[in-house]
C-alpha positions, 0 to 999 in steps of 0.5 A: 500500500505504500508503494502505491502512494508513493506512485500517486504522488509521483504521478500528481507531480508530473503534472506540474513539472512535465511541459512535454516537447511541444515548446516554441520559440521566437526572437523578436526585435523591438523598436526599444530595449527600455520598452520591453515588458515586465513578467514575474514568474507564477508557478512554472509559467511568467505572467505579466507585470506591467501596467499597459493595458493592452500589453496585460489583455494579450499576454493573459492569453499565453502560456510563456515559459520564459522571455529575457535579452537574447544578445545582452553582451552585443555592442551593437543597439539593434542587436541589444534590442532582440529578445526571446520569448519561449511559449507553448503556442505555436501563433505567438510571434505573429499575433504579437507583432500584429497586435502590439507593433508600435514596440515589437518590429520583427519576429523570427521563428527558431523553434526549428533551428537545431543545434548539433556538435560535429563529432571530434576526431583528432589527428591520430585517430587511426583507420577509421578516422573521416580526417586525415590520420598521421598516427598509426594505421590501426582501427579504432572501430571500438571508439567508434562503437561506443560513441567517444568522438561525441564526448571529445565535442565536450572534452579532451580530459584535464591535465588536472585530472589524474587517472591511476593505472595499476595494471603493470608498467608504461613505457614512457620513452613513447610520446604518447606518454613520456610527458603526461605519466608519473609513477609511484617511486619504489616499485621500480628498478633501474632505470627508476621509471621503467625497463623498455617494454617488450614481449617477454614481460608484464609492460606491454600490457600496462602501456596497452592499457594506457594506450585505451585510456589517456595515449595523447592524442593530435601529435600526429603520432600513435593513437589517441586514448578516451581521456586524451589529455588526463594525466596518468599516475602509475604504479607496478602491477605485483602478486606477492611482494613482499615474499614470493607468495601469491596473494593481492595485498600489495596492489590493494595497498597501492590502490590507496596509495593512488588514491592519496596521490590525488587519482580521481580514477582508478583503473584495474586490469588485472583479475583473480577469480573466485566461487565465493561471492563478495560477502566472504572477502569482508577486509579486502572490502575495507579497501574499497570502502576506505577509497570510496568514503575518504578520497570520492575515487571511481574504481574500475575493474575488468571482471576476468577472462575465465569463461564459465556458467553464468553467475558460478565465477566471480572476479576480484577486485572487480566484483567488490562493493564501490568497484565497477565491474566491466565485462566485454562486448563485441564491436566488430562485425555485422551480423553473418560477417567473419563465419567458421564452423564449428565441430559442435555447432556448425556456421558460426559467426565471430565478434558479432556488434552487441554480443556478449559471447563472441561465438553465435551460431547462424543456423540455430532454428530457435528464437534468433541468435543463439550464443553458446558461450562467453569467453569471458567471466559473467556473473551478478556483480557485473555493472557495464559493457565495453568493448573487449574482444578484437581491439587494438593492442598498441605495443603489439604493433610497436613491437611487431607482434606476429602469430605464425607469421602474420601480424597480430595487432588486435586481441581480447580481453576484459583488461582492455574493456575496464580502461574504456570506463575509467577514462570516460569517468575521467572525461566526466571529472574533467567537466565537473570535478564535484561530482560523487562516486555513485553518481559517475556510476549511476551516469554510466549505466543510465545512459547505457544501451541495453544489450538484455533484450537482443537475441543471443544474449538470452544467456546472459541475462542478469549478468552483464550489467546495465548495458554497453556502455556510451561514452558520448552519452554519459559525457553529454549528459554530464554537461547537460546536468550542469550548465544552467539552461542545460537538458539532461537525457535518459532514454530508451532503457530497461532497468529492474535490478539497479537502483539510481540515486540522481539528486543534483540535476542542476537544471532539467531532466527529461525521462524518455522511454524508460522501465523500472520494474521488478525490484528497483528504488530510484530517487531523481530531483532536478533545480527546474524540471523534470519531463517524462516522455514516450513509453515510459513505465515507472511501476516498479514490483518493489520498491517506487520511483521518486522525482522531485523538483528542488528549486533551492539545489545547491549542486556543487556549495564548498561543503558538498566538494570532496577534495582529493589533495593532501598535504605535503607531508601526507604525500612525503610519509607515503613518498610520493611525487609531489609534483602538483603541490610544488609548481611554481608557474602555471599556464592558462587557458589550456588549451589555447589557440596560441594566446597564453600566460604564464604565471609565476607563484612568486616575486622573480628575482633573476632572468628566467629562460623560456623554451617551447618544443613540439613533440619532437622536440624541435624548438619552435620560440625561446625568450628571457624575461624578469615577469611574474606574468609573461603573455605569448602570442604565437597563433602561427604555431601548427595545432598540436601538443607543445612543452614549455621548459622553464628554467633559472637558478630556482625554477626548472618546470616543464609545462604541457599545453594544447594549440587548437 
């Protein structure tokens, strides 16, 4: 019975909060900006607030949802005289230009007028790239299937958002990563950083994983990662130190050592398995517990390559409570592309876009589609999908990797599925570093597509996770909760085992398309509005779904933001690099199309030396100045990825930046 109420509450409110799509727009030109009217707002509409007669006698008439200066910051008095009314009627502009046209000139109708981001693809985007590609000849199809270029319309990422990966060393000799990598120190031998990676050894696999996740993209060189322009700390993947034992220990503890170093994410790429459920590992959960409650740090595992029985086999650390377990997806073929035969089950066909499994007979006589297995591990604890079978290894192809000699460039694996998650989560942070760990994971797995309800995954079914992931999708709806007049959008999904706690929307939300059932319990509050479209169906077994409308939302105060910095001598009792802590000069903006500052903490006392270099180190500008503040203007510089090395008696910083 409480449920019930619950939902009539629920339902009463959409009345006041759901304005639907059938919205109408129109700039109009007045013959005066000082004549325009006067409104207050009543409820969700503006009336009339003015004393003219015959203005208050048409405008009582209208539902107006808004009207403000359309172009306040023009220098120009025609333009400064536009304004933009927002109506639920279609004839608004025309009747108002009619009957009031001693103060309104013009009208134009842009309720049509639609405005799209042009997908963005840098110069190493591989193969499948519409622009020109200086970088490797590689496919990066799994970018494609996933929708990063929409996400790169927002962001390339934030050198001040630090990714940690933990999933074994990075060769930082490569320029995809020499300039943007930092390491725990202790953990390596000599040279400190890093022996060159090779075949024979665990690095290739830490720099294949870098690769998917920050390798720097637009320097004409190698391919570019999902957070391109995130920094990345690192530390040496390890069972078993100290001793020689197996056991996870050291890579739990460095996890907390990442998270004290300021990552915002943590990637992890490397799995052990078990039957046990997670309630049986209760101190390793600690770990998980203490990153999650004292340093608001996303974790991300891969949830294993052991393929077994649905639900039998667990993978740790992925399957922990506070941890995102990903699993792979196929993003390669069409349907009937890439066909062998198999002993047992005849035609089969491989890496099928949408399958879990990457084997799915063709002649099967059922229902569709029928997968009869996954090469990878499945179970309850799984959250997402990302592409993991067939995708680009990058030092495979740097070293010239061959399998009975023919090149082998692509593999699969879930190591490679867990750094597409963590990187968009560090897209995220790049937008909006206030927000929560639950709520990057809710963002995910909302805008997910649902991979439950296609033919071949029948198998699968409670056991990989709320979908595949849309890296466009998540970043877009990241930015739309947070700019004032933004929309964000959930739409089309299916949801009836996850539950969703979005509370800071801090504009509007629209709801399209979209089933709870079964056992679900989800609160969503927005600042303006919240709109339920299409099919949508919110009648949960058990449990309810509550929307509200919190005008007063506070979404990022000084109180709410987790900072995830510490002091100085924190970092020196756990040795590590201090390197953000101790800059003494700062470049703004970055990125920049060549006008920049540098910044200097303190008073200069002596000349300082300023060289900058592209990515090959070829000097492009040098001077020497006395400034705390030096402006440049180099607009003639190639776009790409520049370093400035700043140097004296005191200071000696290398400082990364971006020519658009």
């Amino acid at each position: 019975m409480k449920k019930k109420i619950c939902l009539l509450i629920f339902m009463s409110l959409f009345s006041l909060i759901s304005f639907g799509q059938d919205l109408n727009f129109f700039l109009v030109e007045m013959s005066n900006k000082e004549l325009a009217p006067k409104f207050k707002k009543e409820n969700n509409f503006i009336v009339y607030d003015g004393k003219d007669e015959r203005e208050f006698n048409f405008f009582k008439n209208y539902n107006i949802l808004d009207f403000f200066q359309a172009f306040p910051d023009s220098k120009r008095e025609r333009t400064l005289n536009v304004f933009m009314f927002v109506t639920k009627e279609k004839l608004f502009g025309e009747n108002l230009i009619t009957t009031l046209s001693d103060k309104f000139i013009k009208f134009e109708d842009v309720t049509d007028f639609k405005v799209e981001l042009n997908n963005s693809y840098p110069n190493d985007y591989g193969t499948t790239s519409p622009v020109a590609n200086l970088g490797f000849p590689l496919s990066l199809s799994n970018f494609d299937y996933v929708n990063v270029p929409k996400a790169w319309d927002y962001t390339y990422g934030n050198a001040e958002v630090k990714i940690g990966i933990s999933d074994a060393n990075i060769d930082i000799n490569d320029i995809d990563f020499m300039y943007k990598t930092t390491f725990l120190p202790g953990y390596y031998e000599s040279p400190i950083y890093n022996p060159p990676y090779s075949l024979s050894n665990e690095s290739w696999h830490g720099t294949a994983t870098a690769a998917i996740a920050a390798a720097q993209g637009n320097n004409s060189h190698g391919l570019v990662g999902v957070c391109s322009n995130c920094s990345i700390v690192a530390t040496k993947y390890s069972w078993g130190t100290p001793g020689t034992y197996t056991n996870p220990t050291p890579n739990l503890n460095r996890l907390l050592q990442l998270a004290i170093s300021g990552a915002k994410v943590i990637n992890m790429s490397w799995t052990g398995h078990s039957y046990s459920p997670p309630s049986n590992y209760t101190i390793y959960q600690w770990i998980f517990d203490e990153i999650y409650e004292d340093y608001n740090v996303v974790c991300v595992g891969s949830s294993g390559n052991n393929n077994s029985a649905p639900g039998l086999l667990y993978g740790y650390p992925a399957s922990y409570n506070h941890v995102i377990s990903v699993l792979s997806v196929n993003h390669k073929n069409e349907w009937s592309q890439e066909v062998v035969n198999d002993a047992n089950y005849g035609e089969i066909s491989l890496f099928v876009k949408d399958m879990v499994s990457p084997s799915v007979v063709t002649n099967y006589n059922g229902d569709g589609p029928y997968a009869f297995n996954s090469w990878h591990t499945v179970n309850s604890s799984v959250d997402i999908c990302a592409p993991g079978y067939s995708s680009v290894i990058y030092p495979w192809y740097v070293l010239g990797n061959t399998d009975n000699g023919k090149p082998l460039y692509y593999g699969s694996g879930t190591s490679g599925a867990a750094p597409h998650v963590a990187w968009t989560d560090g897209l995220m942070f790049s937008l909006n570093d206030c927000l929560l760990v639950d709520e990057v994971e809710d963002i995910i797995q909302l805008t997910s597509k649902n991979l439950e309800s296609i033919n071949g995954n029948q198998n699968f079914i409670g056991y990989s996770g709320s979908g595949k992931l849309e890296v466009g999708d998540a970043v877009e709806f990241t930015y739309e909760s947070m700019i004032p007049n933004g929309n964000a959008v959930i739409d089309s999904q299916d949801f009836w085992r996850f539950n969703f706690d979005l509370s800071r929307i801090s504009n509007n939300l629209t709801l399209s398309n979209l089933t709870f059932r079964e056992t679900n319990t989800s609160t969503f509050k927005a600042k303006n509005s919240i709109d339920v479209i299409g099919n949508s169906d919110f009648n949960p077994t058990t449990g309810f779904i509550d929307l509200s409308i919190d005008s007063g939302l506070d979404i990022c105060s000084t109180s709410q933001r987790i900072s995830n910095t510490i002091s100085k001598k924190e970092v020196n009792d756990y040795d590590l690099i201090k390197r953000n802590f101790d800059k003494k000069v700062h470049l703004y903006p970055n990125p920049n199309d060549g006008d920049f500052r540098l910044i200097f903490n303190e008073e200069v006392s002596e000349e300082i030396e300023v060289n900058i270099f592209d990515v090959f180190g070829k000097l492009v500008f040098s001077l020497n100045s006395k400034e705390t503040e030096i402006d440049f203007k180099l607009n003639n510089l190639n776009s790409g990825v520049y370093f400035v090395k700043v140097t004296s008696s005191e200071i000696n910083e290398s400082i990364k930046f971006i020519k658009k």
